[in-house]
C-alpha positions as CSV (number, residue, x, y, z in Angstrom):
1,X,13.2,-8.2,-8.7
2,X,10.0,-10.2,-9.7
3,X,8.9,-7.9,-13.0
4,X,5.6,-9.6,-12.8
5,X,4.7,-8.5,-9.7
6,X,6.3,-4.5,-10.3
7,X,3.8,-4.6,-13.5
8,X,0.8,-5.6,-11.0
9,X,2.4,-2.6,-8.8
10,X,1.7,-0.8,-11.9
11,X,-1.9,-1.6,-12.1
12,X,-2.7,-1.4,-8.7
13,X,-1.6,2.4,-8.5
14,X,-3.3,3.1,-11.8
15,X,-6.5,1.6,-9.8
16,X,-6.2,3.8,-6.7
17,X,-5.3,7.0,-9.0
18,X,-8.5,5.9,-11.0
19,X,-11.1,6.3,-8.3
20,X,-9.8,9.6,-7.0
21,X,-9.9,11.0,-10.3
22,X,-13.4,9.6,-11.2
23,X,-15.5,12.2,-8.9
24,X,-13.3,14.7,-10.7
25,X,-14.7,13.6,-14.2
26,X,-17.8,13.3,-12.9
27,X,-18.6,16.9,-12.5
28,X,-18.8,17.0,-15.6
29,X,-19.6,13.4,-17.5
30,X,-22.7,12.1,-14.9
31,X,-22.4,8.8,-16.8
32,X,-18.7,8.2,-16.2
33,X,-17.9,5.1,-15.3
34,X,-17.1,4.5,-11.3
35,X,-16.0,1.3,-10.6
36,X,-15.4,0.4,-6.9
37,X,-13.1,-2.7,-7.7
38,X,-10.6,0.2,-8.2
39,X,-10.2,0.5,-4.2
40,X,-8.7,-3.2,-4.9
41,X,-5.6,-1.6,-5.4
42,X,-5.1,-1.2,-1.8
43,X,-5.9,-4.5,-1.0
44,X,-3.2,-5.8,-4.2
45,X,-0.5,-3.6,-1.8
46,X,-1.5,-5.3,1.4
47,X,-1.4,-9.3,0.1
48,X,1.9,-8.0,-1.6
49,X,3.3,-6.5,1.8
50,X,2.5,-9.5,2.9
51,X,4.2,-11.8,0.8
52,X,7.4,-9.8,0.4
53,X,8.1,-9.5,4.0
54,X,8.1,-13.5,4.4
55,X,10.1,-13.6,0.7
56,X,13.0,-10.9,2.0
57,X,13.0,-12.2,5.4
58,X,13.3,-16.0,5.3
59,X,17.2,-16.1,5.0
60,X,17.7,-13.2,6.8
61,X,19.1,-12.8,10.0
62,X,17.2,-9.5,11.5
63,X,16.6,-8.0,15.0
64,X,13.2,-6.6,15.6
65,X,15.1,-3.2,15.7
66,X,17.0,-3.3,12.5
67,X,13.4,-4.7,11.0
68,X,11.6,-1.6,12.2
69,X,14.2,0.4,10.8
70,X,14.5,-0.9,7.2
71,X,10.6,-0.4,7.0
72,X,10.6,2.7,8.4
73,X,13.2,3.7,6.2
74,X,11.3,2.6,3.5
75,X,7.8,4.1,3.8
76,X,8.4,7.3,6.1
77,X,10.4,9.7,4.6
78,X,8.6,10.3,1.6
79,X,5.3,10.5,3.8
80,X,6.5,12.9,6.5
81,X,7.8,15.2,3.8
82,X,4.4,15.4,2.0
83,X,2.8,15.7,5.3
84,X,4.9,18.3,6.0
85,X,4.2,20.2,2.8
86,X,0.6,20.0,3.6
87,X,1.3,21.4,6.9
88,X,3.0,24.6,5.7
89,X,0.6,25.2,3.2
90,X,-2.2,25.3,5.6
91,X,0.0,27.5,8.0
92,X,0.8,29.4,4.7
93,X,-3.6,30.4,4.4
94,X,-4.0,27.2,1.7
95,X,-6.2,24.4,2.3
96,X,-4.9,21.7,0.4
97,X,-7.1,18.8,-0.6
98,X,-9.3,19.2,1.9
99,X,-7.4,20.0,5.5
100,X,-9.5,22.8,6.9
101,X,-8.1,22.3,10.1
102,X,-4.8,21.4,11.5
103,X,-5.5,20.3,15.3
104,X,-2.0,19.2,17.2
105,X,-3.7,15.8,17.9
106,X,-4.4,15.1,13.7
107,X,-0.5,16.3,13.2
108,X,0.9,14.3,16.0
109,X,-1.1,10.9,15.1
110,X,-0.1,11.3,11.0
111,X,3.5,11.7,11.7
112,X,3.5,8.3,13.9
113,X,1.2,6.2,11.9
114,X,-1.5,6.5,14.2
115,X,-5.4,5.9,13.4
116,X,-6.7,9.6,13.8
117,X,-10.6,10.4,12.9
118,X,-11.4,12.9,10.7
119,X,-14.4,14.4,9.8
120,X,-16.2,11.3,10.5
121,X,-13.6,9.5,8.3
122,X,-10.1,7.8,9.8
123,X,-7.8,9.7,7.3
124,X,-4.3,11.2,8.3
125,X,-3.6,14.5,7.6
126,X,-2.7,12.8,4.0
127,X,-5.6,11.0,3.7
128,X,-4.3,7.9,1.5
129,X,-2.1,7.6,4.3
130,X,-4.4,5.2,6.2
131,X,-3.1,2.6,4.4
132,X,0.5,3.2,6.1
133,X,-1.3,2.7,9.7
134,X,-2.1,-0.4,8.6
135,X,1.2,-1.3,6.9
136,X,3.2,0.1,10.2
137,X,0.9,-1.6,12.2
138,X,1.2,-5.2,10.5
139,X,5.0,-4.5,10.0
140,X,5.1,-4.1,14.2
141,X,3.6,-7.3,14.1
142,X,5.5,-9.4,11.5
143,X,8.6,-7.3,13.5
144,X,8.4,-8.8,16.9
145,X,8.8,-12.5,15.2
146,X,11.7,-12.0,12.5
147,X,14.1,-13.3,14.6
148,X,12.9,-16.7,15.3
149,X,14.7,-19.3,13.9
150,X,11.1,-21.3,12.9
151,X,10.0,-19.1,10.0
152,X,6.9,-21.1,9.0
153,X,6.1,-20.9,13.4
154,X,6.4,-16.8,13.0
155,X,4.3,-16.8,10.1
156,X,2.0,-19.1,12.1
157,X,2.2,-16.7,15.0
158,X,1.5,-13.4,13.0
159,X,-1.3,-15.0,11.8
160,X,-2.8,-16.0,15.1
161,X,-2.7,-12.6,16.2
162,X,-4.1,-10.6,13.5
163,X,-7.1,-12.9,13.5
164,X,-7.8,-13.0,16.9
165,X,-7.9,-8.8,16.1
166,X,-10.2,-9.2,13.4
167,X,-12.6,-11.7,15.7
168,X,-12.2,-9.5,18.4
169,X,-15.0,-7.5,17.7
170,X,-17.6,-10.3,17.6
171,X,-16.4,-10.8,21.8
172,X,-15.5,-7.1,23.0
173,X,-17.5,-3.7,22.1
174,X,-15.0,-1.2,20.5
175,X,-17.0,1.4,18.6
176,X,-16.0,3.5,21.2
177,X,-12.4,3.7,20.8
178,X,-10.8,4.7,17.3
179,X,-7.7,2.5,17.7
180,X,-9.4,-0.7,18.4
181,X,-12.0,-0.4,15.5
182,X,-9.2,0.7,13.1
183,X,-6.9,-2.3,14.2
184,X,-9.5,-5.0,13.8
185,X,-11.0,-4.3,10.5
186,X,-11.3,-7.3,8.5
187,X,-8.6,-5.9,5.6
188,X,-6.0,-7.0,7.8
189,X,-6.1,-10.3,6.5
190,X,-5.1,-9.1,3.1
191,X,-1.4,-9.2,4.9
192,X,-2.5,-13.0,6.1
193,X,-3.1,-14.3,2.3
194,X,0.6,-12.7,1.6
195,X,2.0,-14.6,4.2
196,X,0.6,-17.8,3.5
197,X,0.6,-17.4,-0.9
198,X,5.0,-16.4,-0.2
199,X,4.7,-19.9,1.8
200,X,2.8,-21.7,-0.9
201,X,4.8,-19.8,-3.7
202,X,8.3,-21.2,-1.7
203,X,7.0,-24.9,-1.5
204,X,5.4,-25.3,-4.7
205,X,6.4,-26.5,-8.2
206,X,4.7,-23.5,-9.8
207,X,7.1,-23.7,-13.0
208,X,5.1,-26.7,-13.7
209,X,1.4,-25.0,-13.2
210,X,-0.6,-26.1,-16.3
211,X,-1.8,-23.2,-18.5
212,X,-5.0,-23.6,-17.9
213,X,-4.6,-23.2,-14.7
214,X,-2.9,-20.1,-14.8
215,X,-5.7,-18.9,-17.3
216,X,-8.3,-19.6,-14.5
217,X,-6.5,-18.3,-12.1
218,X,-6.1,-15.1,-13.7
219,X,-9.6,-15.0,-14.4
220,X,-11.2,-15.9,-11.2
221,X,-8.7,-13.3,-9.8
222,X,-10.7,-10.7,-11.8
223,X,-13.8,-12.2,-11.6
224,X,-13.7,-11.6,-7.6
225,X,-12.2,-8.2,-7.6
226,X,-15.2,-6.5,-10.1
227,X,-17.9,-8.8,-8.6
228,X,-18.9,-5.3,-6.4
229,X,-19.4,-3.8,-10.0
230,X,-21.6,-6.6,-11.4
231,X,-23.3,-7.6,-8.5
232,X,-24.7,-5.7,-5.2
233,X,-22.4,-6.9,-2.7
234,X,-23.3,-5.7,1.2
235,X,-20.9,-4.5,3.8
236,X,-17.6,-4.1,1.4
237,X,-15.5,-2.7,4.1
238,X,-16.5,-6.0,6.6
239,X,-15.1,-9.6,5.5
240,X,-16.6,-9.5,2.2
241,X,-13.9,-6.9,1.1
242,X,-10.9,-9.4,1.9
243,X,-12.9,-12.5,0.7
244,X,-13.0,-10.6,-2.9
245,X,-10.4,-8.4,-3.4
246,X,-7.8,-10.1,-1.2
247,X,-9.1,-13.5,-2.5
248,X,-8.7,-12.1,-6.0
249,X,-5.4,-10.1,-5.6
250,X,-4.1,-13.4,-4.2
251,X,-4.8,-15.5,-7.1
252,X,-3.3,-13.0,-9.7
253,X,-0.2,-12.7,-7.8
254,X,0.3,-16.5,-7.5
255,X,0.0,-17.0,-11.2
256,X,2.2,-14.0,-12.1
257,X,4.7,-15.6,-10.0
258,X,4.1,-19.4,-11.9
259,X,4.6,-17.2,-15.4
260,X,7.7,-15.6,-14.3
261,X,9.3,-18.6,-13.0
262,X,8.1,-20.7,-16.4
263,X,10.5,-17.8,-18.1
264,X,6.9,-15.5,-18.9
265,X,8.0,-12.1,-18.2
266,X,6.0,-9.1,-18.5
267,X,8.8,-7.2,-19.4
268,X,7.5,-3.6,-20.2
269,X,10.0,-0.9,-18.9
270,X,7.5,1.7,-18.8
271,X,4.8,-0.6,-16.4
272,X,8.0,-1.7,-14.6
273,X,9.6,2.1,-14.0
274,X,5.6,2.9,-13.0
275,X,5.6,-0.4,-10.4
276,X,8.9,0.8,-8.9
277,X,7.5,4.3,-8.5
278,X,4.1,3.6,-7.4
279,X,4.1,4.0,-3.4
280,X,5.4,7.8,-4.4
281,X,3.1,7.7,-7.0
282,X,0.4,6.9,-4.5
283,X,1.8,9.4,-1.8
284,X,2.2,11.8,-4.3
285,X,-1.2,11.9,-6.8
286,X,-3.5,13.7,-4.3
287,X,-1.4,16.3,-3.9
288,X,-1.3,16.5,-8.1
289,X,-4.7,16.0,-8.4
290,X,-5.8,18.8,-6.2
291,X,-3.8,21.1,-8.4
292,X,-4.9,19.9,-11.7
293,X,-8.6,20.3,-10.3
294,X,-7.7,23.8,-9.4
295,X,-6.9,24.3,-13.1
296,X,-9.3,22.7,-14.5
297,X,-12.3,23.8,-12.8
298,X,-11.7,27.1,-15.3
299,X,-13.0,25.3,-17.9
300,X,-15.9,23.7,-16.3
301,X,-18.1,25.0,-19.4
302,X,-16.3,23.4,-21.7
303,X,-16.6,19.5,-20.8
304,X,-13.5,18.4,-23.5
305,X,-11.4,20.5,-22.1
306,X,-11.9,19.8,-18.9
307,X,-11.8,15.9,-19.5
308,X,-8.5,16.4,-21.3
309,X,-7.2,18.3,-18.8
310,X,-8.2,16.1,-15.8
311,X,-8.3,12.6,-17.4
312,X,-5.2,13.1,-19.7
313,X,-3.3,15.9,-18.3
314,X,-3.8,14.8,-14.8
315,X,-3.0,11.1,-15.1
316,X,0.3,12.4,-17.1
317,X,1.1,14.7,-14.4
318,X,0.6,12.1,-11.9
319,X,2.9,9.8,-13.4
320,X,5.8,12.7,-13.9
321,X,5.8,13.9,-10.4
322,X,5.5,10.1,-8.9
323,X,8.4,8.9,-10.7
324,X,10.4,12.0,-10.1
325,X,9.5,11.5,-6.7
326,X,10.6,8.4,-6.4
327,X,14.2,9.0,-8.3
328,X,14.8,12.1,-6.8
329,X,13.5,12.0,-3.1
330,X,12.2,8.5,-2.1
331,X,15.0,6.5,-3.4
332,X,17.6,8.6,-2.6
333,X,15.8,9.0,1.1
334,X,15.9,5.2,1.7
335,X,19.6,5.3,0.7
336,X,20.6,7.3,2.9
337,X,18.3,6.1,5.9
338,X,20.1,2.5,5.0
339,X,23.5,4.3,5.2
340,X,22.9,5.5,8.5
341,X,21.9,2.3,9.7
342,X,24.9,0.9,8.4
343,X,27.0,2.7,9.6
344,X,26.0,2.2,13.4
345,X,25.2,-1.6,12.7
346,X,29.1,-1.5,12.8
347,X,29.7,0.9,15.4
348,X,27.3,-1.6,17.6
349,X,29.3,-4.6,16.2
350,X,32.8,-3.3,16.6
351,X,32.0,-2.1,20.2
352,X,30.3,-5.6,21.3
353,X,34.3,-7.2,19.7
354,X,36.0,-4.6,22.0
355,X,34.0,-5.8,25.3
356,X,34.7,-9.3,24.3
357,X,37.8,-9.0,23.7
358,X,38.4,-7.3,27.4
């Protein structure tokens, strides 16, 4: 476990919880502060993805198949249980955060990590969840190569194809068709600078980066994920949004990695337990949210209370119920998903030594 980079899990969560619960406080503080650099917290995730799925796999010796499966394990049970949740309490007369209407085609697509439009936006039926498409989508890539023997050539390969996606809109008109506009957004090369920093981060001599360095690193990092905020920056969601946040992200995870291996730890348990929670944390704070704004809406003439309620209350919630989630459902989950595959990896292996042995 690289502590560094579960802290900047941490923060990156804390980031993505932050803007959903902005528009809450707004209703009543107009003047509370809403930074868009807080959507960099997705974009953190991705260049991470990225860079721990060349760091786990380089030694490895993985099918496609059992690949699939170990990230599927990973990210879907926890999703398709909250998904489910949402879906009973719509069929129960609810309408939790925001699902007015539960079409088959909207249910189908969120339970396969498929891009599914929504009014006007491409949100699953839990709408964070467009992230995962993306994830599944660059883990089907990254997937199809694990087993070459030429690691550095897979990682080439991966990321030939993702930006000949990206590029492909400036050859082929695609508005038209959800999947291939969803696919070829320019975020998808988030995933690329992982790739490429877990290659730089294997070959370099970071323990011997020079403080200043680090220092400037850290700060051009920062620098380039609030320039939206200080500066009016066109077309976010287009290349710009990669070129900043997934610029920035990159830098900050490099030089965490340089201070760890120089023996600087951020070694705070409670950022640390908060990093290993944070994809339930993620999963689960819309779901928390919504209820705390249920609440607190009561006390919309009284602005304290409210604030305390939503900013306090809320963000304390959030972290309860994303940690219990993790301990008590996701991790739990993945164990026994990795058990299962365990368990027939040997099957499979003890009935290919009986053929040979006929």
């Amino acid at each position: 476990m690289i502590k560094n980079l579960h802290v900047l899990r941490a923060v990156a969560a804390l980031m993505v919880v932050y803007v959903h619960i902005g528009p809450e406080m707004r209703q009543v503080y107009d003047n509370f502060p809403m930074l868009v650099s807080g959507n960099a917290g997705v974009d953190i995730f991705f260049v991470l993805s990225g860079f721990l799925m060349v760091l786990t796999t380089e030694q490895s010796k993985l099918t496609p198949l059992v690949f699939y499966f170990h990230r599927i394990a990973r990210i879907a049970p926890l999703y398709w249980a909250i998904t489910t949740v949402i879906c009973l309490a719509y069929l129960a007369g609810m309408k939790p955060i925001g699902v007015v209407d539960l079409p088959f085609d909207l249910v189908l697509r969120s339970y396969l990590f498929l891009p599914v439009e929504r009014d006007g936006l491409y949100q699953p039926i839990v709408y964070v969840g467009w992230t995962l498409i993306y994830e599944v989508f660059f883990y089907f890539i990254f997937g199809a190569f694990v087993s070459l023997k030429d690691r550095v050539r897979a990682s080439v390969m991966v990321t030939g194809i993702i930006l000949a996606l990206v590029l492909l809109p400036f050859v082929l008109r695609i508005e038209n068709s959800t999947s291939a506009w969803f696919y070829t957004r320019p975020i998808m090369l988030d995933f690329v600078f992982g790739i490429w920093l877990a290659r730089l981060s294997m070959r370099a001599d970071l323990q011997r980066l020079p403080a200043s360095v680090s220092i400037g690193g850290i700060l051009a990092g920062i620098l380039l994920i609030v320039l939206p905020d200080i500066t009016p920056i066109p077309q976010l969601d287009g290349f710009i949004r990669p070129l900043t946040w997934g610029v920035g992200g990159s830098l900050i995870i490099l030089v965490l990695i340089a201070l760890e291996r120089q023996g600087r730890t951020l070694d705070y348990p409670f950022l640390i337990t908060i990093g290993s929670a944070s994809y339930a944390i993620y999963l689960t704070h819309p779901l928390v949210l919504h209820l705390v704004s249920k609440i607190a809406s009561r006390f919309a003439d009284f602005p304290v209370i409210f604030a305390a309620m939503t900013l306090i209350g809320g963000l304390g919630l959030i972290l309860l119920v994303g940690v219990m989630s993790w301990r008590l459902l996701e991790a739990p989950m993945h164990k026994l998903m990795r058990k299962w595959l365990s368990i027939y990896l040997l099957r499979a292996n003890r009935g290919e030594a009986t053929v040979q042995l006929r």
